[in-house]
C-alpha positions as CSV (number, residue, x, y, z in Angstrom):
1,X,-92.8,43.7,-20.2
2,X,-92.7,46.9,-22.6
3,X,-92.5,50.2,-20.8
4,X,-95.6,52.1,-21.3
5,X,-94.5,55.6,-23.0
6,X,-96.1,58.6,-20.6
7,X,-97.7,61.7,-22.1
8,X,-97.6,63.9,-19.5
9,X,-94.5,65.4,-20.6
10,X,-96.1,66.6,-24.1
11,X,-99.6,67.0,-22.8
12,X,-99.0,71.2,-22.9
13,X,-98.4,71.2,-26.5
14,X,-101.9,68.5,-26.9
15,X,-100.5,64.9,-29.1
16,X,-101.8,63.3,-31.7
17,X,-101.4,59.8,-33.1
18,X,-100.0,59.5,-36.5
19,X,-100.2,56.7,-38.4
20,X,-99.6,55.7,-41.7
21,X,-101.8,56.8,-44.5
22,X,-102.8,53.2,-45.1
23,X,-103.9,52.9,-41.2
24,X,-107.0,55.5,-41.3
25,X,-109.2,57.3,-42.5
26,X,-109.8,61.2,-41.7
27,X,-112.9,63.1,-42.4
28,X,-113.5,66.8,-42.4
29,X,-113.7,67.1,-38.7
30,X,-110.3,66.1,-38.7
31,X,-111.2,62.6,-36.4
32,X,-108.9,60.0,-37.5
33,X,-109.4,56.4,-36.5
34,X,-107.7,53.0,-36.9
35,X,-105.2,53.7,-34.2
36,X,-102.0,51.6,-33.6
37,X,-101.1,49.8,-30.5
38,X,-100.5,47.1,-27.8
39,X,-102.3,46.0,-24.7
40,X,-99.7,46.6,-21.0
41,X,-101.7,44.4,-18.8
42,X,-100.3,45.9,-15.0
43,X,-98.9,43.2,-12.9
44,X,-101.2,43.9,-10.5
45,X,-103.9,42.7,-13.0
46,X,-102.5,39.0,-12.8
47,X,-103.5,36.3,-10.8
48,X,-102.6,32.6,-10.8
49,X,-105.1,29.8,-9.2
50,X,-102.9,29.9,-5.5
51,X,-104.4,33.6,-5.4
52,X,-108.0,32.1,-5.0
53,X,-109.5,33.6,-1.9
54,X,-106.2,35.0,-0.9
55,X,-105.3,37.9,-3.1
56,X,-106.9,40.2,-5.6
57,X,-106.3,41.6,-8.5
58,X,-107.0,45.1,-10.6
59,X,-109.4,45.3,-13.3
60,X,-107.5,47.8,-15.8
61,X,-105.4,47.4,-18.4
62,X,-103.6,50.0,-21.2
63,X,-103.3,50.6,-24.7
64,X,-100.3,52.0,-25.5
65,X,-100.2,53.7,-29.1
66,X,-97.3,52.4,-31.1
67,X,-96.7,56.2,-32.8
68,X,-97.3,59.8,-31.6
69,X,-96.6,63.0,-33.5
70,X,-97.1,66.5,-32.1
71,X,-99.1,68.8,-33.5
72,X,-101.4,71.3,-31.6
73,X,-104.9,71.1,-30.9
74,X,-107.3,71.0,-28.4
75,X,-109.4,68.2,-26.0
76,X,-109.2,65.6,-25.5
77,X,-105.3,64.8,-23.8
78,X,-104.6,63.4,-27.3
79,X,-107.2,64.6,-29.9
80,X,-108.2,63.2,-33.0
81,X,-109.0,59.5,-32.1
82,X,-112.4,57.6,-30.0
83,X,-110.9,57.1,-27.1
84,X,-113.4,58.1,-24.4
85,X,-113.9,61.2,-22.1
86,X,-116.7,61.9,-19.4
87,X,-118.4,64.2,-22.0
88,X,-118.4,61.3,-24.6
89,X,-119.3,58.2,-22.7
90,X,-122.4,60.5,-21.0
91,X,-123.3,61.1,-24.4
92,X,-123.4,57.2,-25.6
93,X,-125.2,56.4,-22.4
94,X,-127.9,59.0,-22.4
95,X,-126.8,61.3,-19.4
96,X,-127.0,64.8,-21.7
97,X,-129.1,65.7,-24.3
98,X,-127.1,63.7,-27.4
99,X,-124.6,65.2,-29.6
100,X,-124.6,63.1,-32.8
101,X,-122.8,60.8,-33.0
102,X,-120.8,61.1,-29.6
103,X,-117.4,62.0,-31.1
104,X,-114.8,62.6,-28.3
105,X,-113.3,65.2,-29.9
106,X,-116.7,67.3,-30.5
107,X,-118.5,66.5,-27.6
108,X,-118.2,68.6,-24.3
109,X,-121.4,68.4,-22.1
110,X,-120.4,66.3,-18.8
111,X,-122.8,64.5,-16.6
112,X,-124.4,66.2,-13.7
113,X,-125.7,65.4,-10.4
114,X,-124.8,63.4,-7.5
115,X,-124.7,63.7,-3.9
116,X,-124.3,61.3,-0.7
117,X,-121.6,59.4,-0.6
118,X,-119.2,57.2,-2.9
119,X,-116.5,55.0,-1.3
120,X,-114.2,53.5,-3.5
121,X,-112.2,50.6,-1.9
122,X,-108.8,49.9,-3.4
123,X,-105.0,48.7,-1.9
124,X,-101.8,50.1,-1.4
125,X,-101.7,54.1,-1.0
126,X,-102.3,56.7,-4.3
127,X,-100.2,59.6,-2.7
128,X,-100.8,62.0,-5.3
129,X,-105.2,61.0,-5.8
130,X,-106.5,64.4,-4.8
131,X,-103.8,66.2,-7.4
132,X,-104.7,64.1,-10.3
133,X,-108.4,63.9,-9.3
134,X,-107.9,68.0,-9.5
135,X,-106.2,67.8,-13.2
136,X,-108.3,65.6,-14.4
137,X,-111.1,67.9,-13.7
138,X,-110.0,70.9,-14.6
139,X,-108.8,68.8,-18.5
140,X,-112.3,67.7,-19.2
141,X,-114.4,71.0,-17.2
142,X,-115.3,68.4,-14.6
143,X,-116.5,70.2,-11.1
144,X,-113.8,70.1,-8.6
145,X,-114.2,67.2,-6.5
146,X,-115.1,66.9,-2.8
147,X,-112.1,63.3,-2.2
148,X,-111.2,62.2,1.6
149,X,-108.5,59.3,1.6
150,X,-109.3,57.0,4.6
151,X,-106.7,54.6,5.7
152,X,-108.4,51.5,6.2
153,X,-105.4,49.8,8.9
154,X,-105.9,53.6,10.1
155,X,-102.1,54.4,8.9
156,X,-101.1,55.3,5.3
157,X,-100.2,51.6,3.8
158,X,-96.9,51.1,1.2
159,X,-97.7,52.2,-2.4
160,X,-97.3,49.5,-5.0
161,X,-93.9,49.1,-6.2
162,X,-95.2,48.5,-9.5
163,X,-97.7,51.5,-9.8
164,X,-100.7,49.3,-10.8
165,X,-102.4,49.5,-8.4
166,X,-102.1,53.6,-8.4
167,X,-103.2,53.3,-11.7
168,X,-106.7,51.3,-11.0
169,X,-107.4,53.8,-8.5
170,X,-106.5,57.2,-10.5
171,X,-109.0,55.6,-12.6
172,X,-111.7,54.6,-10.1
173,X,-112.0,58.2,-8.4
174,X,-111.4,59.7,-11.7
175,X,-114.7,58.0,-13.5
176,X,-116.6,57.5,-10.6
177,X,-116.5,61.2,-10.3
178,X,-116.9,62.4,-14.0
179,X,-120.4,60.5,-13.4
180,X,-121.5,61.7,-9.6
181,X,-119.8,65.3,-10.0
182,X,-121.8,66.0,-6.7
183,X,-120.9,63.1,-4.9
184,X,-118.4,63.0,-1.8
185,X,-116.2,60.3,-2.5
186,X,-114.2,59.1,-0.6
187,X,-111.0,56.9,-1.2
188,X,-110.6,53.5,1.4
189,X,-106.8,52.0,1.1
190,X,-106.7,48.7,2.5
191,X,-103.2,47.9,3.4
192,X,-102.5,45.5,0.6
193,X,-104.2,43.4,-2.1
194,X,-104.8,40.6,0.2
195,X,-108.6,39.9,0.0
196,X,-109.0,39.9,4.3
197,X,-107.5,43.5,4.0
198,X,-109.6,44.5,0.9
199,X,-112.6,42.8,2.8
200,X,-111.7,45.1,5.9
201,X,-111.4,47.7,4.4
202,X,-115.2,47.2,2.2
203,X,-116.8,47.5,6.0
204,X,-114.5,51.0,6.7
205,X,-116.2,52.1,3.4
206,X,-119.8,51.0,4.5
207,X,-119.6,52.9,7.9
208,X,-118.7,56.1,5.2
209,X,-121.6,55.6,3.5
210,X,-124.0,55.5,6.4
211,X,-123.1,57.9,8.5
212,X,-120.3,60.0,5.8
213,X,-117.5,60.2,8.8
214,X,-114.5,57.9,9.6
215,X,-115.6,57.3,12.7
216,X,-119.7,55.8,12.7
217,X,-122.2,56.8,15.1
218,X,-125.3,54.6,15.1
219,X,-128.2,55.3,13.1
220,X,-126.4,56.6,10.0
221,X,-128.5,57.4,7.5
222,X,-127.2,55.7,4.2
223,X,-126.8,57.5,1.5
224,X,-124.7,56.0,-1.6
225,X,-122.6,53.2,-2.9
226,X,-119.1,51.1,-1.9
227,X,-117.6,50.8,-5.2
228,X,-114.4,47.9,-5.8
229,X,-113.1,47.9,-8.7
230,X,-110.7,44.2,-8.0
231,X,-111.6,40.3,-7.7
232,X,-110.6,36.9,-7.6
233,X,-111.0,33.7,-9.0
234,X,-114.4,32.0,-7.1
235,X,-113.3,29.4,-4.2
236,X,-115.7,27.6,-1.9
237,X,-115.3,30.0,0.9
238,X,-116.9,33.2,-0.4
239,X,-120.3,32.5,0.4
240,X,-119.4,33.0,4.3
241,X,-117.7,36.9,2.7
242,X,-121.2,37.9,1.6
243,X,-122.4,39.2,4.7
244,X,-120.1,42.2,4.3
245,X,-121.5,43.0,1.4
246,X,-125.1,43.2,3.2
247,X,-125.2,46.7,5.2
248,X,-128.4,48.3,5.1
249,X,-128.5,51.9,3.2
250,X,-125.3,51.0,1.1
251,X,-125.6,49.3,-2.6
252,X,-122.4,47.7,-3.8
253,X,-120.5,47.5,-7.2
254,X,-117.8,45.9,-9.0
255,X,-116.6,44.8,-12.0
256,X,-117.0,41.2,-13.6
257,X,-113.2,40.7,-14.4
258,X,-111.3,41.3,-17.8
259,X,-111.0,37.6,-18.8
260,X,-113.6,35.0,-19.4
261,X,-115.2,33.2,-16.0
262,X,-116.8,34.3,-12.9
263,X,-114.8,36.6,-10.5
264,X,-115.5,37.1,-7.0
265,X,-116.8,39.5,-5.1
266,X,-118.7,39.9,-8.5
267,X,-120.7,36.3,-8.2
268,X,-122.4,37.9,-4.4
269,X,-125.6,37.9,-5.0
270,X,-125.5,40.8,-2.7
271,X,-123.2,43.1,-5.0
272,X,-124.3,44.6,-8.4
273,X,-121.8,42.9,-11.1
274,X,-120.7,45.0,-13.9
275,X,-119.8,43.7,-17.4
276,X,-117.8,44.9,-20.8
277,X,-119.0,46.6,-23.9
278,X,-117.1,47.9,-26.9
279,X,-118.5,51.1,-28.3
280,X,-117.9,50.7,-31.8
281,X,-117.2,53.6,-33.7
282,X,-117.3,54.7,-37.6
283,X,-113.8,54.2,-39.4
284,X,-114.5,57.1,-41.4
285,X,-116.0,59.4,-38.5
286,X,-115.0,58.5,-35.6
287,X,-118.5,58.7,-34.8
288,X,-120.6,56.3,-32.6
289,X,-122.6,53.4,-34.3
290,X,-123.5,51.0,-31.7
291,X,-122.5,48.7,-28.6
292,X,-121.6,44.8,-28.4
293,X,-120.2,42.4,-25.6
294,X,-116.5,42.8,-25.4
295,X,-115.2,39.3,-25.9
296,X,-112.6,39.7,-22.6
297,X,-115.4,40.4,-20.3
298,X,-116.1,38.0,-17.5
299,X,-119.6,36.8,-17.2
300,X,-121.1,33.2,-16.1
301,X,-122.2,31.0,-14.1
302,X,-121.1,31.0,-10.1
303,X,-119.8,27.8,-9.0
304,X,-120.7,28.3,-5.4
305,X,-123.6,31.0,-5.1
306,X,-127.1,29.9,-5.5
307,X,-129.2,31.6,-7.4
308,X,-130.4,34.9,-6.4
309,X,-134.7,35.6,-6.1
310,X,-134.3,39.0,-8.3
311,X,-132.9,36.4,-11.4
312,X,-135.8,34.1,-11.1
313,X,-137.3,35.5,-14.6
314,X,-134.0,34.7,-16.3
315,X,-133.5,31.0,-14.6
316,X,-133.8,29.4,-18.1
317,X,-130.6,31.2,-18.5
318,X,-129.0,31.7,-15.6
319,X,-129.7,28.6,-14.4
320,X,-129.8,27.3,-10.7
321,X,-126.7,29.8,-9.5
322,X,-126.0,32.9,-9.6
323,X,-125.4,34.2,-13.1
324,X,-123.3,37.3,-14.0
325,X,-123.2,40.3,-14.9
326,X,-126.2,42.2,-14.2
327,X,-125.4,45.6,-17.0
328,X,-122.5,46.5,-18.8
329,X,-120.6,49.8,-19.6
330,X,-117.6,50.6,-22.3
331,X,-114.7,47.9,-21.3
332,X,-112.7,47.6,-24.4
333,X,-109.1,48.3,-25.6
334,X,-110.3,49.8,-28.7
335,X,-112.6,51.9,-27.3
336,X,-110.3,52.8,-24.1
337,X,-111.1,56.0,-21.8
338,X,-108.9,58.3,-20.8
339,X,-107.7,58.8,-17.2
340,X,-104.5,60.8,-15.2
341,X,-102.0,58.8,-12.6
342,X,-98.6,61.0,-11.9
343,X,-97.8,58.3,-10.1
344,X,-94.6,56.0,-11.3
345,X,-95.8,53.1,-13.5
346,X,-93.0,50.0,-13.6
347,X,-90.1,52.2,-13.1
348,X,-91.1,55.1,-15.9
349,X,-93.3,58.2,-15.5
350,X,-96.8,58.6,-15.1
351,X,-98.9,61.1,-16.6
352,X,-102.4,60.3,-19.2
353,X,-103.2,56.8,-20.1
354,X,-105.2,54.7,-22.5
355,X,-107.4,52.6,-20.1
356,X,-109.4,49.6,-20.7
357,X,-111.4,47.2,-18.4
358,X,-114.5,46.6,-16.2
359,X,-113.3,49.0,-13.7
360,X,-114.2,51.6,-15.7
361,X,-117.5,50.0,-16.0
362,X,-117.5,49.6,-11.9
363,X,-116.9,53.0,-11.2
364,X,-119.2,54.7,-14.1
365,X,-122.3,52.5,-13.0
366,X,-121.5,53.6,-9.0
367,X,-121.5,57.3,-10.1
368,X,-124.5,56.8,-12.5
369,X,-126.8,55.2,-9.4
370,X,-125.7,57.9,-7.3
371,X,-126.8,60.4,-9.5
372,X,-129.9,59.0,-10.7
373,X,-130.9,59.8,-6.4
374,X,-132.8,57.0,-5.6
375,X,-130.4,55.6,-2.9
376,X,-131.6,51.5,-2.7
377,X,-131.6,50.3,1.0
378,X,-129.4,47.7,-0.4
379,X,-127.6,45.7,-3.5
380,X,-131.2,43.5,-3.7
381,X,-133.1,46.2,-3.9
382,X,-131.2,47.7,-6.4
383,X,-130.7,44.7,-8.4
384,X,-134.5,44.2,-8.0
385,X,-134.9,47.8,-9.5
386,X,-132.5,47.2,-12.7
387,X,-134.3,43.5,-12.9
388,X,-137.6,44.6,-13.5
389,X,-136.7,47.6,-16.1
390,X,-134.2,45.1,-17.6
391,X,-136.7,45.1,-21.1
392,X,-137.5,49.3,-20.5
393,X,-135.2,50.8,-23.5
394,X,-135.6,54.1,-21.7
395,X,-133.6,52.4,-18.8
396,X,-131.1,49.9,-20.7
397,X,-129.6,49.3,-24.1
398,X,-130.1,46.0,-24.9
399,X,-126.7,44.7,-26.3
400,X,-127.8,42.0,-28.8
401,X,-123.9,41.7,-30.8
402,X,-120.7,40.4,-29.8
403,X,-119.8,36.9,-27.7
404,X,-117.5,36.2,-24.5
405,X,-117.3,33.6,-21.9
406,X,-114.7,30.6,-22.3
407,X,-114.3,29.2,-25.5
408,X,-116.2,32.5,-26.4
409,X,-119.2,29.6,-25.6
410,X,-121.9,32.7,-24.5
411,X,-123.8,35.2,-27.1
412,X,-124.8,38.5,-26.8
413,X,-128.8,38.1,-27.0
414,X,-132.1,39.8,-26.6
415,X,-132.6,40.5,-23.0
416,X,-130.5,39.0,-20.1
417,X,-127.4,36.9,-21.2
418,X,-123.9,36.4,-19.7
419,X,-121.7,39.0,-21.7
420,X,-123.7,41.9,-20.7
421,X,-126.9,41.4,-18.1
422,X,-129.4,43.2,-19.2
423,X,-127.4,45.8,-20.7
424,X,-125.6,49.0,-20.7
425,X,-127.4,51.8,-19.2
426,X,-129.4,54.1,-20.9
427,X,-130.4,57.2,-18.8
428,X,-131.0,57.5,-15.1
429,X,-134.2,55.8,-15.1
430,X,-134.2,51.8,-13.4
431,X,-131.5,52.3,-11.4
């Protein structure tokens, strides 16, 4: 695998992609689009069929731009292209009064709000999280954030030799906190990416929620979301797993997988399943134009979950299982989002990266509940919620564009369908 070239080291003087003349177009804002790369998929993103039910993987993946020149200038990391920022994606998704036409590198007021609890559940230890949570912030004018790392095995576990896994969850505390700035969140490191530790270390992230302490006393009052940002191929076994996912006062999120299928824990009826978008953006501009279903999303039919009471309006559809996802966010390559990991990637230095994937969805969607306050008893009553304003276009955006699914065999359509739910969110309202 090609080593993914770090920016950190040039991030003081600001880059910016150069391409050839014949590879863009620049306006007078000096936004240049048509940007030049490849796609690093981590090794922690890849999975063979023996890892069913027995390890998971990362949802995250880079672009790596194929040229850089320096040249100074201002946000974001590297200015003059759509990749995404917290400013940027709140103002695609209706979290700030608009700026047209969303450009990252004009656009500057962040989302607000949140409070309670956010637990993110990832493997392997992140020793450097609350530093790079703290540049992060302080690069886009994000509040400082309020991050406790628990130790799920109640000892620090190994990092990942191979720095994916750091990566995945720089970006998970990174986004879910650019969309809950108020939010305590709190970090849960299961000792490796074996699903019984990941699983173990979901119900050390439930007690947080309920109670916001490592150690639960009864009656904790519940007051947030466990957000996972991994999965694994569906295997008969999971419907005995879903009870985990069932703790009164806490309302689960993950991401539907970055390749076409079903994923677990995203086919739990009990968890709300987030799927891919691509933002699509003017050549010309830079500017936003609209959304449609990034092709690599996963989305589907379970194979083992029955349907699920709150999809009964979309059985036509979804048929007799469960169908995923339930909404969408920003997923694609093209349309990556930026996030900070110091951390060693494969052997070379960390510092800002390109990111893709339904993590970023995972996490966005977890902060984006939190902050809208209403605080769902549980996943069903929040998928019940999201359900029943699934046609209110002050609550989602209805993605009608775009296809996924094997053999790219689903559509984007009006209302639910299996690239993106019902949608992307639009606003705080109906969730």
């Amino acid at each position: 695998m090609r080593r993914i070239l770090s920016l950190v080291a040039v991030l003081p003087m600001v880059l910016l992609f150069g391409f050839p003349p014949s590879t863009f177009a620049q306006s007078a804002q000096g936004v240049i689009a048509g940007a030049r790369g490849h796609i690093v998929l981590p090794q922690s993103s890849k999975f063979t069929a023996a890892d069913a039910g027995v390890r998971m993987h990362t949802n995250v993946g880079i672009f790596v731009p194929d040229e850089l020149q320096f040249l100074p200038s201002e946000l974001p990391p590297v200015p003059g292209y759509g990749f995404e920022t917290p400013a940027s994606l709140a103002c695609i998704y209706g979290l700030v009064a608009p700026t047209p036409g969303c450009n990252p590198n004009l656009t500057t007021r962040n989302p607000g709000g949140g409070s309670g609890v956010i637990a993110i559940v990832d493997a392997f230890d992140d020793p450097s999280a609350v530093s790079d949570l703290a540049a992060y912030s302080a690069q886009f004018g994000l509040a400082p954030a309020n991050l406790t790392v628990v130790y799920a095995g109640g000892t620090a576990p190994p990092a990942d030799p191979t720095g994916g896994w750091e990566l995945e969850e720089s970006l998970d505390i990174e986004m879910a906190h650019a969309m809950a700035p108020g939010a305590h969140l709190y970090l849960v490191e299961a000792n490796s990416d074996l699903a019984l530790d990941l699983y173990s270390a979901v119900l050390v992230a439930s007690n947080l929620v309920t109670c916001g302490q490592a150690s639960c006393p009864k009656g904790g009052a519940g007051r947030g979301e466990v957000s996972m940002s991994w999965a694994g191929a569906e295997y008969s076994a999971e419907t005995s797993v879903d009870a985990i996912f069932q703790q009164p006062g806490v309302v689960y999120i993950t991401g539907s997988g970055d390749s076409p299928g079903t994923f677990y824990p995203c086919t739990s009826p009990y968890v709300v399943c987030v799927g891919g978008t691509a933002t699509a953006r003017s050549i010309f501009t830079g500017n936003f134009l609209y959304e449609v279903a990034w092709m690599d999303g996963g989305g589907g039919f379970s194979y083992y979950e029955p349907r699920p009471f709150y999809q009964n309006s979309m059985g036509r559809t979804a048929g007799p299982t469960r169908g995923t996802p339930d909404v969408a966010f920003d997923a694609s390559p093209n349309t990556g989002t930026w996030i900070y990991d110091s951390n060693l990637y494969e052997g070379g230095p960390g510092g800002w990266f390109v990111v893709f994937g339904t993590s970023i969805g995972a996490q966005a969607i977890a902060g984006i509940i939190n902050a809208a306050g209403h605080f769902a008893n549980s996943s069903t009553a929040e998928l019940t919620t999201i359900y029943l304003n699934s046609f209110n276009p002050f609550a989602f955006n209805d993605i009608k564009r775009g296809y996924c699914g094997p053999y790219v065999t689903f559509a984007a359509n009006p209302g639910w369908d299996f690239c993106t739910g019902v949608g992307s969110p639009s606003g705080y309202k109906g969730k």
